[in-house]
C-alpha positions in Angstrom: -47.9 -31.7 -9.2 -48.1 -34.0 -6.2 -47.9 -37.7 -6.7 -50.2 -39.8 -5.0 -48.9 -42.6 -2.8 -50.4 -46.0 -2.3 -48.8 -48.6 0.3 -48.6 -52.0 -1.1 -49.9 -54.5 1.7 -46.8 -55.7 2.0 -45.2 -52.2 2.8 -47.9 -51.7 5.3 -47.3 -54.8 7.5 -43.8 -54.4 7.4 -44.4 -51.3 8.9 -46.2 -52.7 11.5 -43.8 -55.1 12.4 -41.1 -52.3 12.7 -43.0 -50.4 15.4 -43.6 -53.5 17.0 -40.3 -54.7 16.9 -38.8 -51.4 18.5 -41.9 -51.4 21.0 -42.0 -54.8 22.2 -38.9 -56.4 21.3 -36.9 -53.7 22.2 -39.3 -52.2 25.0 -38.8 -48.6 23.2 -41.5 -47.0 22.3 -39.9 -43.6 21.9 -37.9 -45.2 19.4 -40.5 -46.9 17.3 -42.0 -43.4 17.2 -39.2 -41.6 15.8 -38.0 -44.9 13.2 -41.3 -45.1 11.9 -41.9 -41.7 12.3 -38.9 -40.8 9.9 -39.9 -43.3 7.2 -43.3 -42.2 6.7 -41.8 -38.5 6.4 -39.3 -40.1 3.9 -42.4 -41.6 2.2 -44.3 -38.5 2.3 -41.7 -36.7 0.2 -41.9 -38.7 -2.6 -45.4 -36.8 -3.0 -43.3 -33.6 -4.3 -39.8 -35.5 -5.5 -40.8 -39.5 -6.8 -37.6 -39.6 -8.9 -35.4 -38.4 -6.2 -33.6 -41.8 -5.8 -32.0 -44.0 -8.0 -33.3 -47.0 -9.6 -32.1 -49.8 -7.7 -29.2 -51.4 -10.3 -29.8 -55.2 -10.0 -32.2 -57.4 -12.0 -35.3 -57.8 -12.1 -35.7 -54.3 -10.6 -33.9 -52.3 -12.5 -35.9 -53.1 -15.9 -38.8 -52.0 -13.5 -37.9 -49.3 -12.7 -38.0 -50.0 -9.3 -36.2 -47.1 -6.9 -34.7 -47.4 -3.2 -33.7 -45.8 -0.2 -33.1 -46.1 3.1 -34.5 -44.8 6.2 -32.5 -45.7 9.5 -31.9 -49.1 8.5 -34.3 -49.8 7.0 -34.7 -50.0 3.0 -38.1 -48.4 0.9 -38.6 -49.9 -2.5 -40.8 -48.2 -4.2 -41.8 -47.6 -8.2 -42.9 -43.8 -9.7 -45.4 -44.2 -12.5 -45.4 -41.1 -14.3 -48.6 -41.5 -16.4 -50.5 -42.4 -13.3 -49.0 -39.8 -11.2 -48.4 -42.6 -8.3 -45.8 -43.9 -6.2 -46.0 -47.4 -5.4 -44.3 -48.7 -2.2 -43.2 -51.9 -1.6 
């Protein structure tokens, strides 16, 4: 069953500030494409696979559960509730 996924605010801005970053820091918007374009694909996968990473081993995340990857070089946290049927990323 597919997981629903909710951005934080916090996630969602970030996000924003990556594409901008690339786009006018950088002058690239190709690349801001294709970075943010790989992390929301990364994202999306968690629909089918939420407990495909690890739990991120340092307090206070790891009593909450709260997992981690990383997209370019950039790092997702993000927390599967299995009662809800959600991913929550941070």
């Amino acid at each position: 069953m597919k997981q629903k996924l909710i951005m934080m605010s916090l996630a969602q801005e970030n996000l924003r500030n990556i594409r901008h970053y690339y786009t006018v820091e950088l002058g690239n918007p190709n690349s801001a494409r294709k970075v943010c374009g790989e992390i929301k694909k990364r994202i999306n996968d968690l629909e089918d696979m939420p407990f495909i990473y690890p739990v991120y081993d340092v307090e206070p995340w790891k009593s909450r559960e709260i997992r981690h990857f990383t997209a370019r070089n950039h790092i997702i946290y993000y927390k599967a509730d299995e009662t809800l049927k959600t991913v929550f990323i941070f």
